[in-house]
C-alpha positions in Angstrom: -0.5 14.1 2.8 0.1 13.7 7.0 -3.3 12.7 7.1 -3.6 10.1 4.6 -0.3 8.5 5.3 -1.3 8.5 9.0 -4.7 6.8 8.6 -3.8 4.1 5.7 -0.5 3.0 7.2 -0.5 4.5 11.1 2.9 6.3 10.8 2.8 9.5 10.4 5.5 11.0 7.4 7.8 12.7 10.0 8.1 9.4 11.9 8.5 7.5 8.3 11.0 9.3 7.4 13.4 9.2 10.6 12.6 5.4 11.4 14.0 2.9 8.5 11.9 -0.2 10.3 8.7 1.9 10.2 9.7 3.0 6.6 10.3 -0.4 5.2 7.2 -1.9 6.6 5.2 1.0 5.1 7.2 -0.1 1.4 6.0 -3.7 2.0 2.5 -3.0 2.7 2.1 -0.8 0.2 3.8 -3.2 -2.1 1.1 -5.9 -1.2 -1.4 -3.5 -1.5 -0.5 -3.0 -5.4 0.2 -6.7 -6.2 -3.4 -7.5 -4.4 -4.7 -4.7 -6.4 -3.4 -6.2 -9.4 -4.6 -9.3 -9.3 -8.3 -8.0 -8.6 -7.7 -6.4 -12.0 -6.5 -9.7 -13.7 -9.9 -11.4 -12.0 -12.6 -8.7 -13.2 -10.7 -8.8 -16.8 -10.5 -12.2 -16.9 -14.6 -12.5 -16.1 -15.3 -10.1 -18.7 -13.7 -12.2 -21.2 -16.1 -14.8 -20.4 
């Protein structure tokens, strides 16, 4: 888990959970990670309707 937090968002999960800053930025990417994700989903759905 060290590893992967470490290489997908820099920080590693010792640091994430001491700093608040580094912890909220890592919520926020990750949030606009999913809603990206998301609406990649909507896109490919919404072409196999065609």
């Amino acid at each position: 888990m060290e590893k992967a937090m470490y290489q997908s968002h820099g920080v590693g999960y010792a640091e994430y959970s001491r700093n608040f800053n580094k912890r909220m930025q890592v919520e926020r990417d990750r949030d606009l990670d999913y809603r990206q994700s998301l609406m990649m989903v909507r896109e490919f759905d919404r072409k196999l309707q065609k």
